[in-house]
N, C-alpha and C positions, 0 to 999 in steps of 0.2 A: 580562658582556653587559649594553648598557643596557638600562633598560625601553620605547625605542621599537624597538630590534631584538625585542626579545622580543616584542611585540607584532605587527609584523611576521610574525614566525614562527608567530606563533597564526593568524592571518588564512590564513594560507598552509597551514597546515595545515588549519583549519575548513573553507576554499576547495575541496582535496582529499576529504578527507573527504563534504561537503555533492555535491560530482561523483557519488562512486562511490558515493554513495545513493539519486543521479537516477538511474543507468547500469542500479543494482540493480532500481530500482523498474521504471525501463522495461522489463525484460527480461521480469518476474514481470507488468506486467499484460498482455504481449502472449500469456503463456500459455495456455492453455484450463483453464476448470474441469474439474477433477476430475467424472466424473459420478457418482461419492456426494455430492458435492455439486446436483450439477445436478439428481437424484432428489430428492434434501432441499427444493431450491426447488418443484418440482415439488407435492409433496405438501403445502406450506406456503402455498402462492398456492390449492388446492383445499377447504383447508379455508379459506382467506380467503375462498373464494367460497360456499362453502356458510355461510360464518358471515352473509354477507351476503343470500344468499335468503331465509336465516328472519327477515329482521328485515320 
């Protein structure tokens, strides 16, 4: 195989690849958080604010 097919084939692959990581990603941020999650922010924005009253 020369090295401009070969290189070809890398693109084409990389191509594939870099697709089905958009496809992934799309899917996963259209999810909802978890609400142990959602709790976790919760209680983290609260002591954000209390950290702020006392100054």
């Amino acid at each position: 195989m020369m090295a401009a097919d070969k290189e070809k084939g890398s693109d084409r692959v990389a191509a594939i690849i870099d697709q089905n990581l958009k496809l992934v990603y799309s899917d996963l941020v259209q999810e909802d958080l978890p609400d142990r999650f959602k709790d976790l922010l919760a209680v983290l924005k609260a002591q954000e604010a209390e950290e702020k009253s006392k100054k």
